[in-house]
N, CA and C of each residue as an Amber inpcrd file, in Angstrom:
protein
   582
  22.3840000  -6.0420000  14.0360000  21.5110000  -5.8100000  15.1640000
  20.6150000  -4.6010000  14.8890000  19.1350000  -4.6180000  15.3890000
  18.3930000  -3.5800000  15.1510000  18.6300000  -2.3700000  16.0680000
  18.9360000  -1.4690000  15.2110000  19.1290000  -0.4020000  16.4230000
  18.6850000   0.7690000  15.8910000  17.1980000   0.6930000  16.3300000
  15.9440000   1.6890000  15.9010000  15.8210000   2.2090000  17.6920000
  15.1990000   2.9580000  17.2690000  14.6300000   3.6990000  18.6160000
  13.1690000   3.9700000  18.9400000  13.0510000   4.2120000  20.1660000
  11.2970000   4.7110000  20.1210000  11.3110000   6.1330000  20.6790000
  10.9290000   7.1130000  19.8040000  10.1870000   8.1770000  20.0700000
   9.1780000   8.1990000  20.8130000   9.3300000   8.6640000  22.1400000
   7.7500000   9.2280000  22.7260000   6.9930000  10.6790000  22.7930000
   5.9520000  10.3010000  21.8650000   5.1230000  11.6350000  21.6750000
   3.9740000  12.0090000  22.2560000   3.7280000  12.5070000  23.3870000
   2.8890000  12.6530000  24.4900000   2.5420000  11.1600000  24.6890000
   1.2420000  10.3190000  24.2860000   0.7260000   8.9850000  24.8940000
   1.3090000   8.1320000  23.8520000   2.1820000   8.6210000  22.5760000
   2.2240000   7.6290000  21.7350000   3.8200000   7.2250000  21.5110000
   4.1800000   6.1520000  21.5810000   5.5400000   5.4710000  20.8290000
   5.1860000   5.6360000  19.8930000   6.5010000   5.6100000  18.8640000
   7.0360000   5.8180000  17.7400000   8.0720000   5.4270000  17.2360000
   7.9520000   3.8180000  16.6290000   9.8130000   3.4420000  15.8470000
  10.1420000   4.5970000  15.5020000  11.5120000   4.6310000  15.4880000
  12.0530000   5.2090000  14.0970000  11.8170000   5.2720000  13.1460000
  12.2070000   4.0130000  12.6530000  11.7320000   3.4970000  11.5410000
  10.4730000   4.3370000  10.8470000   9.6000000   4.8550000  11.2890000
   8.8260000   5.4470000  10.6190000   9.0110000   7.0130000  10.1300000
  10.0880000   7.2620000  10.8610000  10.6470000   8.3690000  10.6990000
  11.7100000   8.4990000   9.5020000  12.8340000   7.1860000   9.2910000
  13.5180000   6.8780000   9.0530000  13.4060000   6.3150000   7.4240000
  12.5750000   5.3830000   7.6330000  12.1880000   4.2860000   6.4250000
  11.6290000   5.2350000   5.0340000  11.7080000   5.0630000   3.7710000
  11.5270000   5.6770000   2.4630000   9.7750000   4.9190000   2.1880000
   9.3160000   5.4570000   1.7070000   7.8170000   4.3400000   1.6230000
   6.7110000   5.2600000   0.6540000   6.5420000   4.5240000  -0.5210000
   5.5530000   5.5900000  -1.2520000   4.6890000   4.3730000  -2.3420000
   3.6330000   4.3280000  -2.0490000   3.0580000   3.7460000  -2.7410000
   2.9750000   3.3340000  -3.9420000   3.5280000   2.3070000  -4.6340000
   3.1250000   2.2630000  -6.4050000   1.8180000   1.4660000  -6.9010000
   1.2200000   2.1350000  -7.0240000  -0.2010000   1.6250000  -7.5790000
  -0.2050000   1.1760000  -8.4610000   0.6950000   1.3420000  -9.3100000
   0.8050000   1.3820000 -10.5370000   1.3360000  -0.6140000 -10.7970000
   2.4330000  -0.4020000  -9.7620000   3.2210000  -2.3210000  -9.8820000
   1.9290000  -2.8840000  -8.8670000   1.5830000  -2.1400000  -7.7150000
   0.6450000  -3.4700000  -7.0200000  -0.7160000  -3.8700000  -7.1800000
  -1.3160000  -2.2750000  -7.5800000  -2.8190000  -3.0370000  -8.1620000
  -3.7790000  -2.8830000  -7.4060000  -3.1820000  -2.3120000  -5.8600000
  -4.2690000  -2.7410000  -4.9650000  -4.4880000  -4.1290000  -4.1990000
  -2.9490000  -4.6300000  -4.3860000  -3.0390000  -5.9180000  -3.8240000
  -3.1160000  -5.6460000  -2.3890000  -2.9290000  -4.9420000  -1.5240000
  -3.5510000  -5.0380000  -0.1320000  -4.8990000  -5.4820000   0.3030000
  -5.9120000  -5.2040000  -0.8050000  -7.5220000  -5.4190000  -0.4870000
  -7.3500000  -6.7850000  -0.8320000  -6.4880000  -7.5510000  -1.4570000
  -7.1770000  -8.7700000  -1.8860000  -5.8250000 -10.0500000  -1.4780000
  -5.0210000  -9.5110000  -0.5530000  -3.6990000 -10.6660000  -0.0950000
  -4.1740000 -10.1730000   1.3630000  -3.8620000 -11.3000000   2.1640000
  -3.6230000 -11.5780000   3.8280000  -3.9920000 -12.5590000   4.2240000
  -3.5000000 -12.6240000   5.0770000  -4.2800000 -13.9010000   6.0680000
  -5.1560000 -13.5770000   7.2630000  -5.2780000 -11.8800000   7.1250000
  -6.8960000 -11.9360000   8.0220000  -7.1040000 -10.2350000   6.9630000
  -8.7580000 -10.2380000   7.6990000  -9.4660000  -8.7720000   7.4930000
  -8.3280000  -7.3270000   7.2200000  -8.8950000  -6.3540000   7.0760000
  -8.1210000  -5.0710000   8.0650000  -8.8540000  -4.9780000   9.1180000
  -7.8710000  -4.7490000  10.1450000  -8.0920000  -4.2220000  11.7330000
  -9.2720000  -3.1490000  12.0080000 -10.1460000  -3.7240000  12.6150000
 -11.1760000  -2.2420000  13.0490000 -11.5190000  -1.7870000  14.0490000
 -11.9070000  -0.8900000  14.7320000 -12.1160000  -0.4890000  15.5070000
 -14.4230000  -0.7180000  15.6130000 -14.6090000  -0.6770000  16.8060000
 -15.9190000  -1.0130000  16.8590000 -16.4420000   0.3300000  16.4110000
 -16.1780000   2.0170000  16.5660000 -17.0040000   2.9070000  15.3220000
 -16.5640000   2.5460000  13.8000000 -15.7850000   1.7450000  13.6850000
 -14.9390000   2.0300000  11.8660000 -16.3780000   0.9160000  11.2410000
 -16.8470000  -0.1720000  12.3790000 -17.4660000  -1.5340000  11.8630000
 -19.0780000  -0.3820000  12.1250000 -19.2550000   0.0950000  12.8800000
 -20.5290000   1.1010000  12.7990000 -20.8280000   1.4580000  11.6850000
 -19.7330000   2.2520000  10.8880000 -20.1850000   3.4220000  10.0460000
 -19.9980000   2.1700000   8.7440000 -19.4990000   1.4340000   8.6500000
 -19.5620000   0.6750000   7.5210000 -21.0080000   0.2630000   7.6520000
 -21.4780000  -0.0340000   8.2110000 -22.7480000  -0.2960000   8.3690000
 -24.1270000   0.7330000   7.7210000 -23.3850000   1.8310000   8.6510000
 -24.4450000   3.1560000   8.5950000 -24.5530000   3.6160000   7.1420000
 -23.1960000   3.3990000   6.7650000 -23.0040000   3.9880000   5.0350000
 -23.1370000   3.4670000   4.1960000 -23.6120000   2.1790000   4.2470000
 -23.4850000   0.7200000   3.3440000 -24.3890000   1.1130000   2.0570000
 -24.8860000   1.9340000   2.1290000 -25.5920000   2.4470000   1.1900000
 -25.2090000   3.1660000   0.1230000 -24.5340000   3.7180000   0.5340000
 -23.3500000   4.8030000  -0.0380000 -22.5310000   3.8010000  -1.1350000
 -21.8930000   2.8100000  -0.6800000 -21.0440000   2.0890000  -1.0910000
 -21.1930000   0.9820000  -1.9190000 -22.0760000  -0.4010000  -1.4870000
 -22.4640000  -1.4480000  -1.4850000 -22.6060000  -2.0380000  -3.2150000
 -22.6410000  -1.0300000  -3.6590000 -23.0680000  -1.2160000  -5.8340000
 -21.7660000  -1.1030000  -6.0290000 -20.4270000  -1.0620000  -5.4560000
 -18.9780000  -0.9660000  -5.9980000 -18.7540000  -2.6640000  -5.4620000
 -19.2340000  -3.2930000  -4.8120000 -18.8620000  -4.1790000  -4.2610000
 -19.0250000  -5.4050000  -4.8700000 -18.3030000  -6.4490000  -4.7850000
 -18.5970000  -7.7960000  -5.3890000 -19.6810000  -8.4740000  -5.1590000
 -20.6510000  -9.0170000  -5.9530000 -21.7770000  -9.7620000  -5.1490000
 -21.3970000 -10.7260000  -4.2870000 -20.2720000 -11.6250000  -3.8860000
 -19.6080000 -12.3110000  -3.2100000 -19.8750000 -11.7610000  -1.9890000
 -18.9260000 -10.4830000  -1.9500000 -18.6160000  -9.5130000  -0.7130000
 -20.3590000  -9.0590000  -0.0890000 -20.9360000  -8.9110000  -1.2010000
 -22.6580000  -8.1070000  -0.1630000 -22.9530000  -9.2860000   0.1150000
 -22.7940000 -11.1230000  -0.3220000 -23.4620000 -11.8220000   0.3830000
 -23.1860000 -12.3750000   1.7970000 -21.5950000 -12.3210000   1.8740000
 -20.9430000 -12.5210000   3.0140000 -21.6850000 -11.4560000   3.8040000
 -21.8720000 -10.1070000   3.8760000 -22.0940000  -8.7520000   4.5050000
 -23.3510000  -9.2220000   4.9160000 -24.2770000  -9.7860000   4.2720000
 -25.6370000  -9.7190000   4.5430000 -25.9020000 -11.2970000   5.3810000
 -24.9350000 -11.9650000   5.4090000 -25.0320000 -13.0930000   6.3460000
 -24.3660000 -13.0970000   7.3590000 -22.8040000 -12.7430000   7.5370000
 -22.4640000 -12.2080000   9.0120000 -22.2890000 -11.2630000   9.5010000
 -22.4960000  -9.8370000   8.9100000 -22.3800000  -8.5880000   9.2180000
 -21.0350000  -8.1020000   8.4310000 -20.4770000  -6.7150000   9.2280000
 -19.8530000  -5.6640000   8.7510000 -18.2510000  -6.2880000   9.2380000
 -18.0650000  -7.2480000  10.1620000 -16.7940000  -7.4670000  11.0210000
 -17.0970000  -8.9210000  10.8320000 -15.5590000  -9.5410000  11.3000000
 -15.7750000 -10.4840000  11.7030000 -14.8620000 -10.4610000  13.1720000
 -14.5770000 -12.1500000  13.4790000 -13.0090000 -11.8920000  15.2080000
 -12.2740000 -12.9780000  14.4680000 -10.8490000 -12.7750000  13.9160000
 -10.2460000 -13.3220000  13.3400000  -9.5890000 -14.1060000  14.6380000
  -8.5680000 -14.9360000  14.4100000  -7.8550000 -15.9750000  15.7380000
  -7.1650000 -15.4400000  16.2090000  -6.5010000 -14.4470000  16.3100000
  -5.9080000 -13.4500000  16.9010000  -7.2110000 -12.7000000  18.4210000
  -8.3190000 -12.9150000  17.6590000  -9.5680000 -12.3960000  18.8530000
  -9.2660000 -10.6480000  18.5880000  -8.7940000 -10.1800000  17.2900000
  -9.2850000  -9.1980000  17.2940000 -10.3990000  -8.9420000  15.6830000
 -10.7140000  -7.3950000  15.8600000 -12.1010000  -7.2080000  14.8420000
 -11.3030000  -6.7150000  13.9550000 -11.6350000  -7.9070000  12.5270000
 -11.3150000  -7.3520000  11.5050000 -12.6290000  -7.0470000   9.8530000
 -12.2000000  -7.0380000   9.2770000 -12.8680000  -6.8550000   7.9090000
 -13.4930000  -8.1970000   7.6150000 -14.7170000  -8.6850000   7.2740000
 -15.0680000  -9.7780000   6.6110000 -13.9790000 -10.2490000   5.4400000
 -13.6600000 -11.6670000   5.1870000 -12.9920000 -11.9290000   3.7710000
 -14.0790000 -12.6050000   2.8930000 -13.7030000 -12.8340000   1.3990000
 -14.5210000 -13.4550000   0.8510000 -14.1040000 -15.1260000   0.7220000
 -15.0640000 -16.2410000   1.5150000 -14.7770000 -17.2840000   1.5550000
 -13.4170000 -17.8770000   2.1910000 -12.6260000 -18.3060000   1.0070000
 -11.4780000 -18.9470000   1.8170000  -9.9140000 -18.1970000   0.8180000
 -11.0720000 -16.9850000   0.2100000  -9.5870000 -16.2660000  -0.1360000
  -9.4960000 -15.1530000   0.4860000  -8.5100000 -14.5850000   0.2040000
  -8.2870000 -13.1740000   1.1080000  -8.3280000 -12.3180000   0.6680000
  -9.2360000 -12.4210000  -0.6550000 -10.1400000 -10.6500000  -0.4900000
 -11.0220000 -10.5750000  -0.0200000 -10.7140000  -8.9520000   0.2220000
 -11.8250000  -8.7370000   1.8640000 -12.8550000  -7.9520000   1.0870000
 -14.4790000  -7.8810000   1.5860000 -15.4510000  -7.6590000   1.4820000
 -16.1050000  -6.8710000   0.6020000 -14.8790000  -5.8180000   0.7050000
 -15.1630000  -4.3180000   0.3130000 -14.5740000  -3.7880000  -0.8070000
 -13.9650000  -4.8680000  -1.3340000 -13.1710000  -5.0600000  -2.1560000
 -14.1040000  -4.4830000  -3.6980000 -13.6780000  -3.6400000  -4.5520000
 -13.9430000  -2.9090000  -5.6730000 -13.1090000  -3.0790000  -7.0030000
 -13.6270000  -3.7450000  -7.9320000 -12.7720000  -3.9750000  -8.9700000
 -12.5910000  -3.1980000 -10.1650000 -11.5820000  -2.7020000 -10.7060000
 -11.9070000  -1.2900000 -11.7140000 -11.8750000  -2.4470000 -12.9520000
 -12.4340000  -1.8380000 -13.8690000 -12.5970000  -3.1240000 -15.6120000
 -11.1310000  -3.3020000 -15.8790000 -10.0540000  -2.7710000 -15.6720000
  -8.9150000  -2.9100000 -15.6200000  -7.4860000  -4.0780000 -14.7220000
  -9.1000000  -4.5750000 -13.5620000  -8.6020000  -5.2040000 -12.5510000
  -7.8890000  -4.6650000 -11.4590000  -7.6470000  -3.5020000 -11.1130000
  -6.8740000  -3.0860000 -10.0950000  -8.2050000  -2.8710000  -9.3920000
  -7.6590000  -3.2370000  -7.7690000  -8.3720000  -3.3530000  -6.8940000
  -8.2340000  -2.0440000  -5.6900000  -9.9360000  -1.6210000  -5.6880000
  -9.8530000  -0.5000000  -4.4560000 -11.1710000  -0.7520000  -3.3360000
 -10.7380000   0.0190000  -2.2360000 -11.6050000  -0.0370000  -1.3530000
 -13.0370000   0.7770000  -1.7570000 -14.3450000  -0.0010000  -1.7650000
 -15.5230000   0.7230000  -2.4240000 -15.7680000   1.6470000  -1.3610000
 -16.2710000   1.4970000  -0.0320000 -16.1250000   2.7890000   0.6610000
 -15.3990000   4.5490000   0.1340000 -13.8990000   4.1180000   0.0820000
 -13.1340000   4.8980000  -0.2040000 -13.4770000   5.7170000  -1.6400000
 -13.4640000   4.4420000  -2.5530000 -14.1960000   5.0670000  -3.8510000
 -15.2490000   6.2740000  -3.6520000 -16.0600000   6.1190000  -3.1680000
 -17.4070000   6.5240000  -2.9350000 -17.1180000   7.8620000  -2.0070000
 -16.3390000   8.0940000  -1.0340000 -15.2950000   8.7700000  -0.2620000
 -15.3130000  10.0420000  -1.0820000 -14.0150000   9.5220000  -2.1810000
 -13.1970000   9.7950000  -3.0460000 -14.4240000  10.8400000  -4.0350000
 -15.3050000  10.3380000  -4.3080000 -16.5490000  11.0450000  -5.5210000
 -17.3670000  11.7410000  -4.7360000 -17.1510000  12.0200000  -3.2960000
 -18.0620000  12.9780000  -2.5100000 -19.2560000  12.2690000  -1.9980000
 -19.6640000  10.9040000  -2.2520000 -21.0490000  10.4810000  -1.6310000
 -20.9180000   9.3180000  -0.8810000 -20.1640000   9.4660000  -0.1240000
 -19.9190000   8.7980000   1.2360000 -18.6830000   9.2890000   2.2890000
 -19.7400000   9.3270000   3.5780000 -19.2910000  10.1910000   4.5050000
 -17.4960000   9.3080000   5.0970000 -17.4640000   8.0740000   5.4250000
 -16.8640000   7.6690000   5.9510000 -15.7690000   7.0450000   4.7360000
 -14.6060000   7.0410000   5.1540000 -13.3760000   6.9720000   3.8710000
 -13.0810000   5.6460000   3.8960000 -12.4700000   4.7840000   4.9950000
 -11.9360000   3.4900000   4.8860000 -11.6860000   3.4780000   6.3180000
 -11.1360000   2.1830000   7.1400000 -10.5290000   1.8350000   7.9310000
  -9.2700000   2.1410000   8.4960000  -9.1210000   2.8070000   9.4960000
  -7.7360000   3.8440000   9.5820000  -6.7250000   2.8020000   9.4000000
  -6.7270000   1.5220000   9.7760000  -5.8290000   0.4780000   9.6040000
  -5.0470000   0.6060000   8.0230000  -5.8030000   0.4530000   7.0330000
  -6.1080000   0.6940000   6.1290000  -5.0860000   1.6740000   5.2780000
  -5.6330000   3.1950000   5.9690000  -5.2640000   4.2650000   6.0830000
  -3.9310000   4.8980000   6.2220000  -3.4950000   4.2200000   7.2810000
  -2.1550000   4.2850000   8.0180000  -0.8690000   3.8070000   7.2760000
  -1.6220000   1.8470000   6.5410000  -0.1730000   1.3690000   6.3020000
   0.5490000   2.0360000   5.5390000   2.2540000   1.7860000   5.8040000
   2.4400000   0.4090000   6.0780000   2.9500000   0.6850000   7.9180000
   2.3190000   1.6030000   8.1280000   2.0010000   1.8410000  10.0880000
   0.9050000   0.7090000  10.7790000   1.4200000   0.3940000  11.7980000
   0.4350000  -0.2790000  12.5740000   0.4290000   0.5930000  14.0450000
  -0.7670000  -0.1040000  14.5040000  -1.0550000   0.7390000  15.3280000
  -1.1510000  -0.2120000  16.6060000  -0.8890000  -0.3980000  17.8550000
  -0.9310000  -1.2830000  18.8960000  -1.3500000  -0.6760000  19.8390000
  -2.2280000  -0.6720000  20.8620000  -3.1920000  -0.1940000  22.1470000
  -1.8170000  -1.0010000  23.1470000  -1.3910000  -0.7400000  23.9480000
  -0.1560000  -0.9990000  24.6300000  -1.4950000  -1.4640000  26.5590000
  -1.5790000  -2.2150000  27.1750000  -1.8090000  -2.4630000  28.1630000
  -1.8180000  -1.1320000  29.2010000  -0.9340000  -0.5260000  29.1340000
  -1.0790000   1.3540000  29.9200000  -1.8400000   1.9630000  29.1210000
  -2.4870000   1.2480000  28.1510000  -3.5940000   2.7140000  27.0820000
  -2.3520000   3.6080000  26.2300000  -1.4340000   3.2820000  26.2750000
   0.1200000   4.3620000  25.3520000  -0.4010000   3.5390000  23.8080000
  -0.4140000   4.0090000  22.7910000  -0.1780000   3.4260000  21.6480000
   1.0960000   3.5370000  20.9720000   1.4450000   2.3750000  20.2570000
   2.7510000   2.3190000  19.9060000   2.5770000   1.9870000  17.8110000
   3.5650000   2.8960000  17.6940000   3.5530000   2.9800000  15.8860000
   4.6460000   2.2890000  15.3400000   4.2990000   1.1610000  14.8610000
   5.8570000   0.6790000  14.2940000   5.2770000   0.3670000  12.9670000
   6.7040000   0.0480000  12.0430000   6.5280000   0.0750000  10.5170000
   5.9170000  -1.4800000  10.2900000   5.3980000  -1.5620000   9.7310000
   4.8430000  -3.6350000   9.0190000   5.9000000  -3.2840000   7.5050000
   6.4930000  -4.8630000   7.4310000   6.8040000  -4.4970000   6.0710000
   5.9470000  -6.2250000   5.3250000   5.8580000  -6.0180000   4.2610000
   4.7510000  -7.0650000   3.2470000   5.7510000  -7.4510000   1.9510000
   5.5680000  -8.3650000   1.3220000   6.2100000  -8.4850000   0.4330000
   5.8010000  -7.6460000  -0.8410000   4.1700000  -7.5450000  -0.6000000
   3.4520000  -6.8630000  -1.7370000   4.1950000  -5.4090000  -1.8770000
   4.1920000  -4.8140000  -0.4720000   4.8350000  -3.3640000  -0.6890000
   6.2060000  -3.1480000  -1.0600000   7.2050000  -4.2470000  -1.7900000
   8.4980000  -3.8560000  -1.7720000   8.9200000  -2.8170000  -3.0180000
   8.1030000  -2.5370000  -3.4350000   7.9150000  -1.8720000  -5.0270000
   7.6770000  -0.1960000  -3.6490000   6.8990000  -0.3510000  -2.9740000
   6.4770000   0.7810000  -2.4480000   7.9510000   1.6850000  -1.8830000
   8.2770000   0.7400000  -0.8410000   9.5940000   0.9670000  -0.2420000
  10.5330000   1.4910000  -1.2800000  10.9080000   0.5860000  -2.1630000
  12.3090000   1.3370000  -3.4170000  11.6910000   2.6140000  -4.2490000
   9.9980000   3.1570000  -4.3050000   9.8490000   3.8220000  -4.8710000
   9.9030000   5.5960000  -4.2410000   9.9680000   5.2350000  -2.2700000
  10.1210000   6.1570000  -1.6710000  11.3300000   6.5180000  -1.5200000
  12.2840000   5.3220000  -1.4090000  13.5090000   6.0140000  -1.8920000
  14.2630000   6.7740000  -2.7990000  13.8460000   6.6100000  -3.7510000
  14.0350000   6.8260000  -5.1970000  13.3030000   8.4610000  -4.7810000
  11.9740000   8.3600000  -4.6370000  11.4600000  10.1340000  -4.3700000
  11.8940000  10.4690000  -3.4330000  12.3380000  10.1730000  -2.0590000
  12.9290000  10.8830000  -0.6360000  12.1590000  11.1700000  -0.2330000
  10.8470000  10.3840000  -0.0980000   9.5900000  10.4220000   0.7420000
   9.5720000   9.6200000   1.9740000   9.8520000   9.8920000   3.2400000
   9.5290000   9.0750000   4.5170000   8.1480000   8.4760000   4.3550000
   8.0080000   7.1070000   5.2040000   7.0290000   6.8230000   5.8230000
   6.1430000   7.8980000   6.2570000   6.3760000   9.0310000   7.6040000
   5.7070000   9.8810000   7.9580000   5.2130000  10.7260000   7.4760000
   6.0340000  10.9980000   5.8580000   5.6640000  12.4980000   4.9060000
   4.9090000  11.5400000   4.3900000   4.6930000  10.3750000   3.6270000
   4.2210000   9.6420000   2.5420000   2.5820000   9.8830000   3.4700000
   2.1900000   9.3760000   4.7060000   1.3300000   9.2650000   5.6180000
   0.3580000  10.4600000   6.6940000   1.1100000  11.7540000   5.4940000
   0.6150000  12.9820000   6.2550000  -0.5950000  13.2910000   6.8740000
  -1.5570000  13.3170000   5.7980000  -2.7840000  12.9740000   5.9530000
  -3.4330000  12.4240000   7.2420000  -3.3620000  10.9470000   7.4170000
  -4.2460000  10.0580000   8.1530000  -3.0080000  10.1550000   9.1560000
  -1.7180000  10.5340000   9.6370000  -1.4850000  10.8770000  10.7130000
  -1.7350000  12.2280000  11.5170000  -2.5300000  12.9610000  10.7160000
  -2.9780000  14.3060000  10.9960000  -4.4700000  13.9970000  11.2170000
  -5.1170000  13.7750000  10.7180000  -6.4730000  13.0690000  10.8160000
  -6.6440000  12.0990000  12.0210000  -5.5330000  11.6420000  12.4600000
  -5.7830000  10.3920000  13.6930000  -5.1450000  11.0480000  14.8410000
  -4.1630000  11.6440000  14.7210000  -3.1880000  11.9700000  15.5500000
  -2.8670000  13.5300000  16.1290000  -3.4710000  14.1620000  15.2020000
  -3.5960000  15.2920000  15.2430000  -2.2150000  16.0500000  14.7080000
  -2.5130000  17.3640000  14.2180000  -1.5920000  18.6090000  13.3040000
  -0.0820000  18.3440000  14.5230000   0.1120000  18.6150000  15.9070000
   1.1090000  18.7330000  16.6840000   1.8300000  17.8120000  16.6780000
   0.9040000  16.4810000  16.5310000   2.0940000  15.3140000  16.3670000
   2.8430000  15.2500000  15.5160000   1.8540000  15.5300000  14.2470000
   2.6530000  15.3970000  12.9590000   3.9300000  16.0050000  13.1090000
   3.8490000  17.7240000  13.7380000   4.8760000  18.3660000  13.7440000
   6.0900000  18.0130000  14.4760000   5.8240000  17.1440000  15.7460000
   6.5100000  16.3450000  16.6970000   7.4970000  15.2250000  15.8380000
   6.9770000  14.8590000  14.5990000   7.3810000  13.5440000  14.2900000
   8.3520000  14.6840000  13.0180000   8.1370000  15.8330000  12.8210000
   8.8150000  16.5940000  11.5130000  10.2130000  17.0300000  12.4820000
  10.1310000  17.3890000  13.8890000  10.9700000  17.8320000  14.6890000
  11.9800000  16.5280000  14.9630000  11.1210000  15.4980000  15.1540000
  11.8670000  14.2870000  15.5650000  13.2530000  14.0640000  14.5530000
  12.7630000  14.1500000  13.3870000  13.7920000  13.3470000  12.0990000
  14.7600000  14.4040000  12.2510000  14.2330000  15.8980000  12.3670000
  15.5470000  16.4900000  12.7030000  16.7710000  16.2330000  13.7030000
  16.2680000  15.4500000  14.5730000  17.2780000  15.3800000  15.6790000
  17.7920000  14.1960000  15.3420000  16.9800000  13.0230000  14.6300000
  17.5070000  12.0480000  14.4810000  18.3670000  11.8950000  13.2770000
C-alpha cells in the first residue's frame, strides 16, 4: 500500500515522494530521450508559448528543419486531447519541435542550448525543467507536486541512489527559480522531520 504523504507548503502540496525518492539524471545512458519519447508535447504555460515565440530567433538554427516547418505552420503550442497547451511534435513521432541534435546524436532542447551559451534570454519550459516533478493547478488555485516516473528515467532513479541525491536536491535550481529560496528551505526542513 502507498503510504506517501502530502506536505503543505504555504499554497503548495507536496508528495513525499519528492522528498523521499533518489533521482539524478544520466545523460550519459538516456541521450536526451525526454525531447524525443511521449505521447504528447511538454506542458506550457501561455508566457512559456510567448517567449518561445519572442526568442525564436535566438534559437531556431539548432532546430530540425522538420521542427521550424511545423513552427511556421501551426505556431509555438499546440492543445493536445487532454485540452491542455503543450509543445508542438514532429509529425506522427514524438519528437517535439525544439528538439536539437548534437553530431553525436544525443538530443537537447535548442532554446536551452542557446540559454546555456548566453544568447537566449528564456531557458526551456518549466515542465521541462522540473521533471521528473509535475506540477498540477488544483481547482482551489493550491498547486500540487508529485513525482512522474518514465521508463526512460530508470537509469536516472538508480543513479540518485547510488549518489544520495533526492529528487528535491537533484531539482534545486528550478525549484528555487519557480518556487522561490523559502520553499526550497521548507522542503530541506521537511525531509528532516520526515
Amino acid at each position: 500500500m502507498d503510504d506517501h504523504r502530502i506536505i503543505c507548503i504555504d499554497d503548495v502540496l507536496v508528495s513525499s515522494e519528492i522528498i523521499e525518492e533518489y533521482f539524478s539524471c544520466d545523460y550519459d545512458k538516456c541521450r536526451g530521450a525526454c525531447c524525443i519519447i511521449g505521447d504528447s508535447g511538454a506542458p506550457l504555460e501561455a508566457s512559456e508559448a510567448e517567449a518561445l515565440e519572442k526568442h525564436y530567433g535566438d534559437y531556431s538554427d539548432l532546430m530540425q528543419p522538420e521542427g521550424r516547418e511545423i513552427v511556421g505552420k501551426t505556431g509555438f503550442f499546440t492543445i493536445d486531447e487532454d485540452g491542455d497547451m503543450v509543445t508542438p511534435l514532429i509529425g506522427d513521432s514524438e519528437e517535439c519541435v525544439f528538439t536539437h541534435f548534437a553530431p553525436d546524436g544525443t538530443c537537447f532542447c535548442s532554446p536551452e542550448r542557446r540559454w546555456c551559451e548566453g544568447k537566449c534570454a528564456f531557458r526551456k519550459p518549466v515542465s521541462c525543467w522540473l521533471y521528473p516533478i509535475r506540477v498540477t493547478v488544483l481547482s482551489n488555485g493550491m498547486k500540487a507536486l508529485n513525482l512522474h516516473r518514465w521508463h526512460i528515467c530508470a537509469d536516472a532513479f538508480e543513479k540518485g541512489r547510488r549518489e544520495g541525491v533526492k529528487v528535491y536536491q537533484f531539482l534545486r535550481e528550478p525549484l528555487e527559480e519557480v518556487f522561490g529560496k523559502d520553499f526550497y528551505q521548507a522542503l530541506c526542513e521537511a525531509e528532516k522531520l520526515l
